[in-house]
TINUGU-397022 format. One record per residue (C-alpha): x, y, z; residue in one letter. Coordinates in steps of 0.2 Angstrom, whole numbers, plus 2048, in hexadecimal, padded with zeros to 3 digits. Layout:
N
XYZA/...
//
This chain:
162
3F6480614X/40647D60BX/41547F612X/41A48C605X/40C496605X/410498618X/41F49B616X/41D4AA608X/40F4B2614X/41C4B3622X/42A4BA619X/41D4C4610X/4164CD61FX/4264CE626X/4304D6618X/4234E1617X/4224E8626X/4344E8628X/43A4EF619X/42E4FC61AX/42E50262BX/443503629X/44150C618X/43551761EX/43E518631X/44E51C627X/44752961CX/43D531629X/44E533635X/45453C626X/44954C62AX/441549617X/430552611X/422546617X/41C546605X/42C53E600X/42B53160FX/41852A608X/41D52B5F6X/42C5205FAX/422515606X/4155105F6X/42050E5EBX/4295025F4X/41A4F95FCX/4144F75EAX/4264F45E2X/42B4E65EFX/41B4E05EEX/41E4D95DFX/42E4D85DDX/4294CB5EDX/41D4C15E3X/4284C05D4X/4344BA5DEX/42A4AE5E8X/4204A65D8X/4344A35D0X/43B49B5E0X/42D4915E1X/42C48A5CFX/43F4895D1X/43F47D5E1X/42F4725DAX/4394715C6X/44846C5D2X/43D45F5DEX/4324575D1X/43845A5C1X/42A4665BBX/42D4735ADX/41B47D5AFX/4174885BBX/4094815C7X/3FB4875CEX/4044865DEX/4114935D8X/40449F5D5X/3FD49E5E4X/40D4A05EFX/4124AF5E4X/3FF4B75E7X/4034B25FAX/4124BB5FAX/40B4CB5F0X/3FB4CE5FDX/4054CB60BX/4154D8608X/4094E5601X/3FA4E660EX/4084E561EX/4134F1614X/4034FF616X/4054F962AX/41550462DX/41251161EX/3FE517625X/405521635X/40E52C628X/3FD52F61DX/3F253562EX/40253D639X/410548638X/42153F633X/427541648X/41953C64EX/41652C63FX/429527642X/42451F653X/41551764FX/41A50F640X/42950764AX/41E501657X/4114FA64BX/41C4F3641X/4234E964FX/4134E5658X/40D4DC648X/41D4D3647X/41B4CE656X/4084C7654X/40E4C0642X/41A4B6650X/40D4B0658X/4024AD64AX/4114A2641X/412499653X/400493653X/3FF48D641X/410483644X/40D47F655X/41D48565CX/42049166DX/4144A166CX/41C4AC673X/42E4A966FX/4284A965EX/4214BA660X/4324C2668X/43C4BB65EX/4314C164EX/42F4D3656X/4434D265CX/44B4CE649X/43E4DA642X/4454E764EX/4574E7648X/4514E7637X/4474F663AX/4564FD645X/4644FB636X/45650662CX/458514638X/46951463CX/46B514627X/461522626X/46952D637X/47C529630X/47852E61CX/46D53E621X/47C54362EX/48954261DX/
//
């Protein structure tokens, strides 16, 4: 596997639970309609999903244009960008299903701790393919992904208290 494509399922999976679960945390805190909270969630799961693969197909053409002098997109670049794209969007839905089946008190706590449980196996998964410490891996994963999701929360507790 390339390093890149690694590298764009990581921060894929990651982004996508984090930036999800601390939109929707946020939102939810804010004591909005629940219909408000799912819309939001897919648009942004399907927005930043893209906007992710964009993002990830023009780094990568930038960085290889910049290392070996090429001025046409590779196959490679295509690939990253896909890799990005399928792992934002299907970890995004990992945080936004509690609020499709369950009422928004009751989805708040187990999209935060969903969220964090599969960062902390994405952790552990990363750890195994690179062959690094598993479990310090997985905390440290399921720790950074915590203050993320905690930022989103306190957001959305301070602006609905204005």
């Amino acid at each position: 596997m390339r390093v890149s494509y690694f590298r764009n399922f990581i921060f894929g999976v990651e982004d996508g639970l984090v930036s999800t679960v601390g939109l929707l945390s946020g939102i939810a805190i804010a004591d909005v309609p629940s219909g408000t909270i799912l819309l939001t969630g897919i648009v942004l799961v399907f927005v930043e999903a893209f906007s992710m693969a964009a993002g990830s197909f023009l780094s990568e053409y930038s960085a290889e244009g910049y290392a070996e002098k090429v001025e046409e997109p590779t196959k490679r670049d295509f690939v990253a960008g896909t890799v990005m794209f399928f792992s934002y969007f299907i970890s995004g839905f990992i945080p936004l299903s509690p609020y499709m089946i369950m009422s928004t008190n009751d989805a708040l706590g187990l999209s935060v701790v969903l969220s964090v449980a599969t960062l902390f196996i994405l952790g552990v998964v990363g750890a195994k393919m690179s062959g690094t410490g598993i479990m310090r891996n997985g905390f440290r994963m399921a720790f950074v992904g915590g203050i993320a999701i905690t930022v989103g929360m306190i957001a959305g507790k301070f602006i609905s208290n204005l």
